[in-house]
DSSP file (Angstrom, degrees, kcal/mol; ACC not computed):
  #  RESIDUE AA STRUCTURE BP1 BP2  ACC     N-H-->O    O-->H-N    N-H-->O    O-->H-N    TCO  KAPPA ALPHA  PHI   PSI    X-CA   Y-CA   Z-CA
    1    1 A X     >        0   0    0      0, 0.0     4,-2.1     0, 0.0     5,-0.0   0.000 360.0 360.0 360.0 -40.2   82.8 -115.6  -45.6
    2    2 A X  H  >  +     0   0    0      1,-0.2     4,-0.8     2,-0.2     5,-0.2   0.899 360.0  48.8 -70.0 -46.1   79.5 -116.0  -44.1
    3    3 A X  H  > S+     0   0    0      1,-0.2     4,-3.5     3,-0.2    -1,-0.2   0.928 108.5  52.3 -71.5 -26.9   77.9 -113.2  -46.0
    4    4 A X  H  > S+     0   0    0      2,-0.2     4,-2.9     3,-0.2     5,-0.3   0.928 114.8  49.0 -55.5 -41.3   79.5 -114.5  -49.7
    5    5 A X  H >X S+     0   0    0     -4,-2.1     4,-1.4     2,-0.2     3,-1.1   0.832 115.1  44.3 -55.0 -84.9   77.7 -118.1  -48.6
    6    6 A X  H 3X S+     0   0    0     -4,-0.8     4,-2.1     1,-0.2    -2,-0.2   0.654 116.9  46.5   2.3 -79.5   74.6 -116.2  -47.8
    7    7 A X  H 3X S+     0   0    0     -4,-3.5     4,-2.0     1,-0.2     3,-0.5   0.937 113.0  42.0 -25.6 -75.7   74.8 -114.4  -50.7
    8    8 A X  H <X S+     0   0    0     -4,-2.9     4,-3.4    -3,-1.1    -2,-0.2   0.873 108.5  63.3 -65.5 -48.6   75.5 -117.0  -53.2
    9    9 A X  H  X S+     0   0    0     -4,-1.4     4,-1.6    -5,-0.3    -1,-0.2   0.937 111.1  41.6 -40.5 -50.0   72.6 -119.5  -51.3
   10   10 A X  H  X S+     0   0    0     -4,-2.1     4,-2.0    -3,-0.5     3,-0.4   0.903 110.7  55.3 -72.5 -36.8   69.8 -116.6  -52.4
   11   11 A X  H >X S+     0   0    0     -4,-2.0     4,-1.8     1,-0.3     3,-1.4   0.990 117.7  43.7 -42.3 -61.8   71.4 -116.0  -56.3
   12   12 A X  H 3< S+     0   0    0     -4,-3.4    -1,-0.3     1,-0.3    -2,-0.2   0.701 113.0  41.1 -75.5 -11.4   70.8 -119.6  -56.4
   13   13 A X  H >X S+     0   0    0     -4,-1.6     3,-0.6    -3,-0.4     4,-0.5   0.679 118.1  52.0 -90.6 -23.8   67.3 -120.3  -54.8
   14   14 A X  H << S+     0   0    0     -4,-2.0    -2,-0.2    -3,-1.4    -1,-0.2   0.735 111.6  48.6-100.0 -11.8   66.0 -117.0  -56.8
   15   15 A X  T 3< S+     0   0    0     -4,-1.8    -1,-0.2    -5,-0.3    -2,-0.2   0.422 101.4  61.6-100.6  14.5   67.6 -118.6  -60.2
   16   16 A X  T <4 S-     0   0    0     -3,-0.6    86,-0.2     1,-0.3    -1,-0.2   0.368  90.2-164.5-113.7 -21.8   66.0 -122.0  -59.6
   17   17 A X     <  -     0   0    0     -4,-0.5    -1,-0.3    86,-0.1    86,-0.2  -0.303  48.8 -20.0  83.7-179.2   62.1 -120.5  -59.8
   18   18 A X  E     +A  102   0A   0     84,-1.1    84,-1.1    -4,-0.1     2,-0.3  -0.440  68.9 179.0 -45.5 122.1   59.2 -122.5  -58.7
   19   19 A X  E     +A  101   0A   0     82,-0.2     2,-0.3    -2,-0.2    82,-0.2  -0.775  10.2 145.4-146.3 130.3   59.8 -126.0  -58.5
   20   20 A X  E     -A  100   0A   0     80,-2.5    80,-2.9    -2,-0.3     2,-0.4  -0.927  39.2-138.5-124.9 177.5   57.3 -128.9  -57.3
   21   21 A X  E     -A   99   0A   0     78,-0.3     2,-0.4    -2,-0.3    78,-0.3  -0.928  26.2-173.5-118.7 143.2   56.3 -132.3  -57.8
   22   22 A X        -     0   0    0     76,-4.6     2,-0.5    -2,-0.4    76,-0.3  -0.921  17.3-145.2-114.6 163.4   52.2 -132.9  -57.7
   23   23 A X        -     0   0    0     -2,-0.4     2,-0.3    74,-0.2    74,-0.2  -0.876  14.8-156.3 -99.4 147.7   50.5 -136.4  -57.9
   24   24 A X        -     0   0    0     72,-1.2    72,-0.3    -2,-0.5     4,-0.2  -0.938  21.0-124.1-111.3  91.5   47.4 -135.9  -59.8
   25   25 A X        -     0   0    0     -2,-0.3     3,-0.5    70,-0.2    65,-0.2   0.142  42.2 -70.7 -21.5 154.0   44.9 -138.8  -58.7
   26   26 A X  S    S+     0   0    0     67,-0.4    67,-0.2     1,-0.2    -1,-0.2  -0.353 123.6   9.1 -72.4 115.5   43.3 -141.2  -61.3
   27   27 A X  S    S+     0   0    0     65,-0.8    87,-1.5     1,-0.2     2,-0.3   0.916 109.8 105.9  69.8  44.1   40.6 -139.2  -63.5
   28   28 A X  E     -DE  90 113B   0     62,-0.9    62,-2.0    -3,-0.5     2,-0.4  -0.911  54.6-147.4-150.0 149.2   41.7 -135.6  -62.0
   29   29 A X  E     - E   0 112B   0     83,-3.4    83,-1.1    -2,-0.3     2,-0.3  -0.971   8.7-136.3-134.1 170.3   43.7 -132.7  -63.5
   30   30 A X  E     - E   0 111B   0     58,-0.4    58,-4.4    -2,-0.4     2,-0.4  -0.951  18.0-165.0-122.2 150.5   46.0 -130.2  -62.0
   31   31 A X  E     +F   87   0C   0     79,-1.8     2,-0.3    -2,-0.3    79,-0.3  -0.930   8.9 176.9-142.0 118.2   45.8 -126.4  -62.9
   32   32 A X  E     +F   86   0C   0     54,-2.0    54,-1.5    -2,-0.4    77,-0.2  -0.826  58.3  40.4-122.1 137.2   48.3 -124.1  -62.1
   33   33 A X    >   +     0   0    0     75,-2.8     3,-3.4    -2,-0.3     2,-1.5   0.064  61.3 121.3 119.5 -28.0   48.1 -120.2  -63.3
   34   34 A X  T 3  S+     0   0    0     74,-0.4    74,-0.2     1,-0.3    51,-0.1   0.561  91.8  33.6 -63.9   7.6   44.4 -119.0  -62.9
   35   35 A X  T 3  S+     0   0    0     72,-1.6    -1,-0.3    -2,-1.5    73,-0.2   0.025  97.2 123.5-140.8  12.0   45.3 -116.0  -60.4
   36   36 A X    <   -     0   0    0     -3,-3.4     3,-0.1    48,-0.2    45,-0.0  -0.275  42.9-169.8 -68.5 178.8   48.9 -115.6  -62.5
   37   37 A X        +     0   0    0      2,-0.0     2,-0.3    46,-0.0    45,-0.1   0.172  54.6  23.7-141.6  18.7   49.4 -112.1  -63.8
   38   38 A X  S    S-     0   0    0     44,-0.2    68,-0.1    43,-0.1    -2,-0.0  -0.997  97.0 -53.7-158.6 167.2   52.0 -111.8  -66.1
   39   39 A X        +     0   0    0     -2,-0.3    42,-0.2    -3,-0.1     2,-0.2  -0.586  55.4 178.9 -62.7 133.6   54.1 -114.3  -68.7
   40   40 A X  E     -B   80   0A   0     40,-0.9    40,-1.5    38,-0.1     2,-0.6  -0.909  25.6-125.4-145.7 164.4   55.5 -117.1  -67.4
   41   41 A X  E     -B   79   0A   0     -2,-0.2    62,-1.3    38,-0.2     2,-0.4  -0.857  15.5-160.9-109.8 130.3   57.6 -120.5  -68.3
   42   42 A X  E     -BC  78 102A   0     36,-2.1     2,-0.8    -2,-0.6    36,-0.8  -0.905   7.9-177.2 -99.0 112.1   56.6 -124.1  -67.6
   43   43 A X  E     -BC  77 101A   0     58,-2.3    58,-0.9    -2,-0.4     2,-0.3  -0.822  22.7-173.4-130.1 134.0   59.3 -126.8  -67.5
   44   44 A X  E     -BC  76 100A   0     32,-2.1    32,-1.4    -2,-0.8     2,-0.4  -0.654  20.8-175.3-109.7 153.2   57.4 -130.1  -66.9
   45   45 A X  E     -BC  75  99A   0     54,-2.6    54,-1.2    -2,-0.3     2,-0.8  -0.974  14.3-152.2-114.8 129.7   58.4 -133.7  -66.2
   46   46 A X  E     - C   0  98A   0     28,-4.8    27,-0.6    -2,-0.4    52,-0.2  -0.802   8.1-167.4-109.8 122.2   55.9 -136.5  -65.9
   47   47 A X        -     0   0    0     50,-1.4    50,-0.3    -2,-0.8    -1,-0.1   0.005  44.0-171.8-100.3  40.4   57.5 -139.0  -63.8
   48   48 A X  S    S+     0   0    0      2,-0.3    49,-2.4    23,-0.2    -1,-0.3  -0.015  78.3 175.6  91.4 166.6   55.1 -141.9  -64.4
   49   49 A X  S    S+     0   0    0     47,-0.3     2,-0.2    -3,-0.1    23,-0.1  -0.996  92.8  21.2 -82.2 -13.4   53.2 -144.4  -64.8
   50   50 A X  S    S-     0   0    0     45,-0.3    -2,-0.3     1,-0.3     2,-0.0  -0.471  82.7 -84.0-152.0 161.0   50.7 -143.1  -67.4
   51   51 A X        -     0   0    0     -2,-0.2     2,-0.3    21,-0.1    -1,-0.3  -0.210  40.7-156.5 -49.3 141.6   50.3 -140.7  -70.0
   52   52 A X  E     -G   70   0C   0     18,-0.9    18,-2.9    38,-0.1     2,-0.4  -0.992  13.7-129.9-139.6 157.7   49.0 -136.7  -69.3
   53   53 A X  E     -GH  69  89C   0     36,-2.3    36,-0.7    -2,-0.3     2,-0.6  -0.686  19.0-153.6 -85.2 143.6   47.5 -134.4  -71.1
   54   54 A X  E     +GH  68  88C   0     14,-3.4    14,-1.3    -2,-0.4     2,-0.3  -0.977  16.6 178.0-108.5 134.6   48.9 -131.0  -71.2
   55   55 A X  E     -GH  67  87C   0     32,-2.6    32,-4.3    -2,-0.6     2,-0.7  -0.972  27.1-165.1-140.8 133.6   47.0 -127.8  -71.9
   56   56 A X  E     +     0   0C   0     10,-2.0     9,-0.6    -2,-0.3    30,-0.2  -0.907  30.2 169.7-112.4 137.9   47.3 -124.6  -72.1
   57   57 A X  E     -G   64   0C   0     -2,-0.7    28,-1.9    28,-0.5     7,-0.3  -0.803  33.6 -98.3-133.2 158.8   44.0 -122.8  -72.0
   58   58 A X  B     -I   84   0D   0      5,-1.7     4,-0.2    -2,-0.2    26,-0.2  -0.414  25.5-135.5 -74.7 151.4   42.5 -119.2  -71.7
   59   59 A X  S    S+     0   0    0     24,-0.6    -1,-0.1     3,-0.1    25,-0.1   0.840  96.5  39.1 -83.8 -44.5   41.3 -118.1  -68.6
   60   60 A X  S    S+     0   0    0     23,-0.2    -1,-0.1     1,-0.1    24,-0.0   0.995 131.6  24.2 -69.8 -63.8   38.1 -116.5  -69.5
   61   61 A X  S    S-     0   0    0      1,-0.1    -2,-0.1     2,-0.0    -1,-0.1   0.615  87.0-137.1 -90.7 -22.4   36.8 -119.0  -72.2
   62   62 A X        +     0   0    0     -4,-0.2     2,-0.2     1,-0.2    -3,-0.1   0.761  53.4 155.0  71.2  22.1   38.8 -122.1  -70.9
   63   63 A X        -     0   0    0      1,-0.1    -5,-1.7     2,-0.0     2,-1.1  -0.613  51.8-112.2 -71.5 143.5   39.4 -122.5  -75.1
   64   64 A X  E     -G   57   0C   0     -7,-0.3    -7,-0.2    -2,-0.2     2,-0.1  -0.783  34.9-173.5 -95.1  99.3   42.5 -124.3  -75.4
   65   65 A X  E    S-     0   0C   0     -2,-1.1     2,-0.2    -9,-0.6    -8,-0.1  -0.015  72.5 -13.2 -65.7   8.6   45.6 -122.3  -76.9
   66   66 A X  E     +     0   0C   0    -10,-0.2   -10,-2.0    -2,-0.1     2,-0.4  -0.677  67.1 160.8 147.0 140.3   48.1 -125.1  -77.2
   67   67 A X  E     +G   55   0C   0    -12,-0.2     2,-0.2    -2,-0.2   -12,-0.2  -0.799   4.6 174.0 162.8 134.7   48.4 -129.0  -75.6
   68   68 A X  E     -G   54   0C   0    -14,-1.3   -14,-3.4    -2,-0.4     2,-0.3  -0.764  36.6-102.5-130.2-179.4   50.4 -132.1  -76.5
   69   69 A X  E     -G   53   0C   0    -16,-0.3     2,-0.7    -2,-0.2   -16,-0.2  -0.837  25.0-150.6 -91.2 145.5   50.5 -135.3  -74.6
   70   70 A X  E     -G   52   0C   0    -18,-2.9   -18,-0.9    -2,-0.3     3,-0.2  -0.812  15.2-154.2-139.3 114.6   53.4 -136.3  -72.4
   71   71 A X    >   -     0   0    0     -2,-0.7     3,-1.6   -20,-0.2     2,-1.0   0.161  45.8 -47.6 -74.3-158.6   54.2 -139.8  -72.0
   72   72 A X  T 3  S-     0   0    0      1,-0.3    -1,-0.2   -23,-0.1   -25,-0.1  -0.284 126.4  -6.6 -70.6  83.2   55.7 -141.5  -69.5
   73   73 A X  T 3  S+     0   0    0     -2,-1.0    -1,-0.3   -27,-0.6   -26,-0.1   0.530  98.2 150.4 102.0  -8.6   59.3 -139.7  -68.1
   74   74 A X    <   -     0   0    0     -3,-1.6   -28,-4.8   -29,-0.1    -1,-0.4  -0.237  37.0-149.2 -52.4 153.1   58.7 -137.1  -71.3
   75   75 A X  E     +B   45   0A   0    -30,-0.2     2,-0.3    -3,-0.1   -30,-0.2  -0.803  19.4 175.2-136.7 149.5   60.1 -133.7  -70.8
   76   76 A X  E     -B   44   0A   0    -32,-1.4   -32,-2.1    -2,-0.2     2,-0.3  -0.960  25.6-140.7-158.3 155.3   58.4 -130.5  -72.4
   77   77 A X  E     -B   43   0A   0     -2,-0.3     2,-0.2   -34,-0.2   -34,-0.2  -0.778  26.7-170.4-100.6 145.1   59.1 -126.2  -72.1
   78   78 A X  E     -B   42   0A   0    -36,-0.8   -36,-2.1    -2,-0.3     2,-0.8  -0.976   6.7-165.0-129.6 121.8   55.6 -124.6  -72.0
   79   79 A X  E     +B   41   0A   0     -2,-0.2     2,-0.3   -38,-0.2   -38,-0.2  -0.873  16.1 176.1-121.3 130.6   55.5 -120.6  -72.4
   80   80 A X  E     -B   40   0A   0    -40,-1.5   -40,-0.9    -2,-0.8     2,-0.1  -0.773  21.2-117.4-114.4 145.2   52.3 -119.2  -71.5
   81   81 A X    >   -     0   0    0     -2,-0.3     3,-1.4   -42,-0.2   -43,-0.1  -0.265  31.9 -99.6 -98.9-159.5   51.0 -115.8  -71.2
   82   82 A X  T 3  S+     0   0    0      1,-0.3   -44,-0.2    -2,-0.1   -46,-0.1   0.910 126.4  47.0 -78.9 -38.8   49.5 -113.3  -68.4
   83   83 A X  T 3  S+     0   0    0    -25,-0.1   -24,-0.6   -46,-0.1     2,-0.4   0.061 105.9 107.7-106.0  43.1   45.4 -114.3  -69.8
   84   84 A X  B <   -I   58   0D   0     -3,-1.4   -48,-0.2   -26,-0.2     2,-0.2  -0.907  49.4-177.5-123.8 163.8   46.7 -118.2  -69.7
   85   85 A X        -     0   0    0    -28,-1.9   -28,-0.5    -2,-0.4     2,-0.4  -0.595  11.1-152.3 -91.1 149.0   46.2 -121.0  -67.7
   86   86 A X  E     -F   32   0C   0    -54,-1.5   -54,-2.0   -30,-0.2     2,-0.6  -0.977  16.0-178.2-149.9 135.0   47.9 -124.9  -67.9
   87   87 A X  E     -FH  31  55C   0    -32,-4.3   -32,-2.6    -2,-0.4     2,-0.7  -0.902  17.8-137.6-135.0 156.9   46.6 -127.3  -66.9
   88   88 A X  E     - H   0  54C   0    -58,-4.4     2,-0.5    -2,-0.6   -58,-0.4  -0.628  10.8-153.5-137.9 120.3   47.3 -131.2  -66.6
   89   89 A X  E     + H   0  53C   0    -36,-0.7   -36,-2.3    -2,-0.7     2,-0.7  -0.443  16.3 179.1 -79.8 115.1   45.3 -134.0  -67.3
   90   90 A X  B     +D   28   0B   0    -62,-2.0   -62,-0.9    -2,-0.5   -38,-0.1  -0.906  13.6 165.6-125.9 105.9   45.5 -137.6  -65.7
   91   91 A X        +     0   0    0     -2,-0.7    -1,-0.2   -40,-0.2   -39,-0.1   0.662  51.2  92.8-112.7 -31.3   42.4 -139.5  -67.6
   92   92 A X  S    S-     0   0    0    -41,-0.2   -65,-0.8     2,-0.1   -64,-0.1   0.181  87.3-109.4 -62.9-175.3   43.9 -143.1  -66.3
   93   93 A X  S    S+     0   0    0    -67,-0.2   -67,-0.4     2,-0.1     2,-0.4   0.726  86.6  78.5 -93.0 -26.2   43.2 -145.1  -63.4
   94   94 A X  S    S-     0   0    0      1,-0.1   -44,-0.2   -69,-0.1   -67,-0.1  -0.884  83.1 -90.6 -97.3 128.3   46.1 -144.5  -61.8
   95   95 A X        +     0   0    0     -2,-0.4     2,-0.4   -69,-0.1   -45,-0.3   0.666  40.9 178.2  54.0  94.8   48.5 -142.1  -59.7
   96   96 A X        -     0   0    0    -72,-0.3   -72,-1.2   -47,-0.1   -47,-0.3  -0.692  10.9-161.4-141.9 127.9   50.6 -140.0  -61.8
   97   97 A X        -     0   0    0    -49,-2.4   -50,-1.4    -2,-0.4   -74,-0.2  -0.895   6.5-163.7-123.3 154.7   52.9 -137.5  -60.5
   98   98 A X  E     - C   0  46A   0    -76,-0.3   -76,-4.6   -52,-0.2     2,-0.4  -0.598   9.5-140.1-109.6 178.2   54.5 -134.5  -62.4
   99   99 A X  E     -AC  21  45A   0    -54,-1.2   -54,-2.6   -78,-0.3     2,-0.4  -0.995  20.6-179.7-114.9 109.7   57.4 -132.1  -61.9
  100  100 A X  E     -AC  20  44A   0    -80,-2.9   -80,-2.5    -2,-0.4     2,-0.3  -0.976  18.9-177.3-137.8 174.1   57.4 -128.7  -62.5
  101  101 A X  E     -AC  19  43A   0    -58,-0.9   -58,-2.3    -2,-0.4     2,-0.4  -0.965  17.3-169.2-136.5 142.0   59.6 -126.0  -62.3
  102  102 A X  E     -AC  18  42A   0    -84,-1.1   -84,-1.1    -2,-0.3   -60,-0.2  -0.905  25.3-133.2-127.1 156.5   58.3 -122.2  -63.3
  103  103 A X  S    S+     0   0    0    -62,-1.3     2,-0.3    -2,-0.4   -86,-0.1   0.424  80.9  40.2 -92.8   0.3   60.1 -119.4  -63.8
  104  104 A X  S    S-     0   0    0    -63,-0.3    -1,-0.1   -87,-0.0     2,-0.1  -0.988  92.0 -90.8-127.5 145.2   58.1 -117.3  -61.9
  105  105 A X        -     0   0    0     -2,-0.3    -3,-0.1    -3,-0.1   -65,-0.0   0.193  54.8-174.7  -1.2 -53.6   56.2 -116.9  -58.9
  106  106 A X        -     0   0    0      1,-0.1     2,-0.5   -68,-0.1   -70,-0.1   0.951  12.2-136.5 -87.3 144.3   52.9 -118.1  -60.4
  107  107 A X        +     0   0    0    -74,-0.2   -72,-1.6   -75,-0.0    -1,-0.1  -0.958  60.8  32.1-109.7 127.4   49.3 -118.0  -58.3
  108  108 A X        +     0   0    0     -2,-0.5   -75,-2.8   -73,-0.2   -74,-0.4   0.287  53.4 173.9 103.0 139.5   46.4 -120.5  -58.0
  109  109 A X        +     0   0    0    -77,-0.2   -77,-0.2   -76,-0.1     2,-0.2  -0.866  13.9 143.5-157.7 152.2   46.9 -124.4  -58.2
  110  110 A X        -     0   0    0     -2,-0.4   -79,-1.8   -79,-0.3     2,-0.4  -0.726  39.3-111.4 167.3 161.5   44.3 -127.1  -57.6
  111  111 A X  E     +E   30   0B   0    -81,-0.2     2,-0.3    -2,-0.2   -81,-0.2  -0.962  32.1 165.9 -88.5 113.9   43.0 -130.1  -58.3
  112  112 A X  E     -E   29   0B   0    -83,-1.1   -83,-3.4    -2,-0.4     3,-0.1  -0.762  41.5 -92.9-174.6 157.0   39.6 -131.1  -59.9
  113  113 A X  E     -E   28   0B   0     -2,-0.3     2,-0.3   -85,-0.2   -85,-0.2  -0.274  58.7 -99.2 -74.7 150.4   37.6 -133.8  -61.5
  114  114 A X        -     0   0    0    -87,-1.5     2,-1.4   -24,-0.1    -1,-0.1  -0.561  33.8-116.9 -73.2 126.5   38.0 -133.7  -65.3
  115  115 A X              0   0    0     -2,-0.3    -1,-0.0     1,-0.2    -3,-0.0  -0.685 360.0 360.0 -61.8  99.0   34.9 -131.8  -67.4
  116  116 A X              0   0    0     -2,-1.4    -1,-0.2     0, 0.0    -2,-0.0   0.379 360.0 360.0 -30.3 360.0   33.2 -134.6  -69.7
């Protein structure tokens, strides 16, 4: 009985992905993906107060391949490939924190002042 629990805990933590929540500070983006290496799925939530930008942008040229807005408690799928990047953009004064859940592993996250 104990190895079927066992079992069944890891099926379900390896079919649940990545999941965190970030706050992104007031005038700041968050950038997940820049050490990824393969295709990967984004599904984001912005749990308030404010607006974010979403983008997804190329790694070398940092051109931007795709990007909506997601207002407040909006829900979006992103699929990105192996030479992308996503990043998410907090231009208000306030606090905003998102949710996301990936479907793979992905490597490099941080935070950073917005380019002007």
């Amino acid at each position: 009985m104990t190895k079927q629990l066992f079992l069944f805990l890891f099926v379900a933590s390896c079919c649940t992905g990545c999941k965190s929540i970030s706050t992104i500070p007031p005038q700041q983006e968050l950038v997940l993906g820049e050490a990824s290496d393969r295709n990967y799925r984004a599904s984001i939530r912005n749990l308030g107060p404010a607006e974010i930008k979403v983008a997804a942008r190329d790694k070398v040229s940092n051109e931007q391949t795709q990007g909506f807005g997601l207002g407040r408690f909006g829900k979006a799928k992103v699929y990105l490939s192996e030479q992308e990047k996503i990043t998410f953009r907090n231009s208000s004064d306030k606090p905003v924190k998102v949710k996301v859940r990936l479907k793979e592993k992905v490597e490099g996250k941080k935070i950073q002042p917005i380019d002007k």
